[in-house]
N, C-alpha and C positions, 0 to 999 in steps of 0.2 A: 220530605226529609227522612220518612221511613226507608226509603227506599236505600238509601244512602247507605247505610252500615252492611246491607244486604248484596248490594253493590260490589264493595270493597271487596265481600268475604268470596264473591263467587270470583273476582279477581285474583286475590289472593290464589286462592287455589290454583287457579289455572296458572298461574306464574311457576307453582310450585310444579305443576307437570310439565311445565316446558324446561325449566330448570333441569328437572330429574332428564327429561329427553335430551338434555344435551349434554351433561355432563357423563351418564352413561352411551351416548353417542358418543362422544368424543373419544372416551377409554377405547368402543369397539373399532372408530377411524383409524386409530394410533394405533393397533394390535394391531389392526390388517393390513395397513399400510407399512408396516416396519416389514411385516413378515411379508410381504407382496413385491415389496421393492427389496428386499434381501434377495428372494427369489428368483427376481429377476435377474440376478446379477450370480445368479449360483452358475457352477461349472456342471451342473447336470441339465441336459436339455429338457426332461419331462416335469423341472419345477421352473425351470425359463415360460415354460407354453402355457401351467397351469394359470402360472403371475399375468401372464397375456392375458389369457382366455379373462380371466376375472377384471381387470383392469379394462380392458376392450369393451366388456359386456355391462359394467355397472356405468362406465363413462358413456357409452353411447347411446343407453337407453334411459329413459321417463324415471327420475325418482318416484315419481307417483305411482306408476306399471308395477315397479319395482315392488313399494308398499302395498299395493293392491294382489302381488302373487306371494308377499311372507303374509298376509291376512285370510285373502280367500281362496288361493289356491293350493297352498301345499298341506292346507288339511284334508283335502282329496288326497295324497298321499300318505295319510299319516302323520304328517307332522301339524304341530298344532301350538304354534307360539304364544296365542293369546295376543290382546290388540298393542299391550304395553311394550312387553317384546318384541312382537315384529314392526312398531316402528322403531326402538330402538338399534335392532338389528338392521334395518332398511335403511334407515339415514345413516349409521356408522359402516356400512359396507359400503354406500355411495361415496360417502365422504373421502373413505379409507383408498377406493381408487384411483382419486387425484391425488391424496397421501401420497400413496406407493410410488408415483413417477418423483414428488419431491423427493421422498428419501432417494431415489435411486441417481436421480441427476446430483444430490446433494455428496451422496457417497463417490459420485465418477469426478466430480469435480474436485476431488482433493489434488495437490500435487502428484506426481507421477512418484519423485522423488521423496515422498513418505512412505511409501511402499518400498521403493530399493532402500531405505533406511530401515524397515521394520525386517525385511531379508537378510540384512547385513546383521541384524542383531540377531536371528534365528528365530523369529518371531514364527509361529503358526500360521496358518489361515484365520484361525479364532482367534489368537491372540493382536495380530494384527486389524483385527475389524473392531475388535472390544478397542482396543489401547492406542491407537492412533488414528482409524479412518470418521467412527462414530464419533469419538469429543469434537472434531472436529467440522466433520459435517452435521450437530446437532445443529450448532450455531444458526449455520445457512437454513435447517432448517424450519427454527422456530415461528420467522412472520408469516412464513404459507400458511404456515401449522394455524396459527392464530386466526388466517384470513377463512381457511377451513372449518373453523369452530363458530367463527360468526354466521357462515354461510348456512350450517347443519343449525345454527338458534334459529334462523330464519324456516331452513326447511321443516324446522319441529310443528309448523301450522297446516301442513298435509296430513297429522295424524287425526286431525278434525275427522278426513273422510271415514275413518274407522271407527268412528264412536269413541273416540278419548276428547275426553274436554280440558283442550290446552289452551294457553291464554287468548288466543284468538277466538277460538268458541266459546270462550267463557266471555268475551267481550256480546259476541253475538245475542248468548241469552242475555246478557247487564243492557244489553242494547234493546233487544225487544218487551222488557220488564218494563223499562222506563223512559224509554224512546229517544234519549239522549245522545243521540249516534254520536252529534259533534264530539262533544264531551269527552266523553268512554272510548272513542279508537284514538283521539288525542292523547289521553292518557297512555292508552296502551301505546303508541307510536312513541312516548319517553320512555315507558317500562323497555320495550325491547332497544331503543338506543342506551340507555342505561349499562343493559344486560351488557350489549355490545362496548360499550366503554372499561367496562370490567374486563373484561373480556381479554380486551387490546393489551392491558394494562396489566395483566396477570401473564402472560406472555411478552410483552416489552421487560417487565420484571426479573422473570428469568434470563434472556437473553442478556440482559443488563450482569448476571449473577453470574453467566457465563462467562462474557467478557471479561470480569473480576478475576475469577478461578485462571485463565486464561494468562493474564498478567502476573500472576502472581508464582 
């Protein structure tokens, strides 16, 4: 029964590094994915190839690779993110790759005819992507977005390999302390479906908010 409060707290904790990994993941998915799929879609070819190159490169390779060269490699270089950092930088740049093609397909799919509409009004380039293309295509693309954040909760148990004890390794140690495997990944297997129904839910929320605005 000693064990049990001891349990908890190393749980506890680890919920709280996965939490923090995904909520700051998610900020850095949503910032490179807007500006990845903008750029894709810019009329200069040298921020069309960048959007590529980055998009190509994060989607076709190992999030794990990925995690293992902002940890152990690019301190060979100088840079030096520390373990916190470069996962949350490695899971929100993965993330943020799949982003980029949602916003980009989400901004192409608007009508043809809101653009001859935002021209007809004198609309800029800016003014027409802020005031008619993005409210529009946030909509379409919130459930990816959502389906993107569950996926980056999940990926936050690869930061294990770097020495951060996120709820998974913190099961690990509750598990070898007190041998209760069943128990303790039970538990955890609700903790992160939990996370994940929040999650859904926090996003089904806004889209719902949108919809409202939308109507009104």
């Amino acid at each position: 029964m000693d064990a049990i409060p001891e349990t908890a707290a190393i749980l506890l904790q680890g919920l709280v590094v996965t939490l923090t990994l995904t909520a700051a993941g998610s900020v850095v998915a949503a910032a490179s994915a807007v500006t990845a799929g903008l750029a894709s879609l810019a009329p200069y070819r040298a921020l069309r190839w960048v959007a590529i190159i980055y998009v190509e490169v994060f989607r076709g390779t190992s999030a794990l690779v990925q995690l293992f060269w902002f940890y152990f490699v690019l301190p060979f270089f100088g840079i030096d993110f520390g373990a916190m950092t470069a996962g949350i930088v490695a899971l929100g740049l993965n993330a943020g790759a799949y982003g980029a093609e949602i916003v980009r397909g989400a901004i192409v799919a608007v009508p043809r005819g809101q653009r001859d509409a935002a021209a007809a009004l004198n609309f800029n380039a800016w003014q027409t992507l802020r005031r008619i293309l993005l409210p529009q295509a946030l909509l379409a693309m919130l459930p990816p977005f959502g389906n993107l954040a569950i996926e980056l909760l999940k990926n936050s148990a690869l930061v294990s390999l770097i020495a951060i004890t996120e709820l998974t390794f913190a099961a690990q140690v509750a598990r070898s302390a007190t041998m209760q495997s069943a128990a303790i990944f039970a538990l955890v297997l609700l903790v992160y479906f939990a996370v994940a129904l929040c999650i859904t839910g926090l996003f089904r929320a806004g889209e719902h908010a949108l919809k409202r605005r939308g109507a009104t």
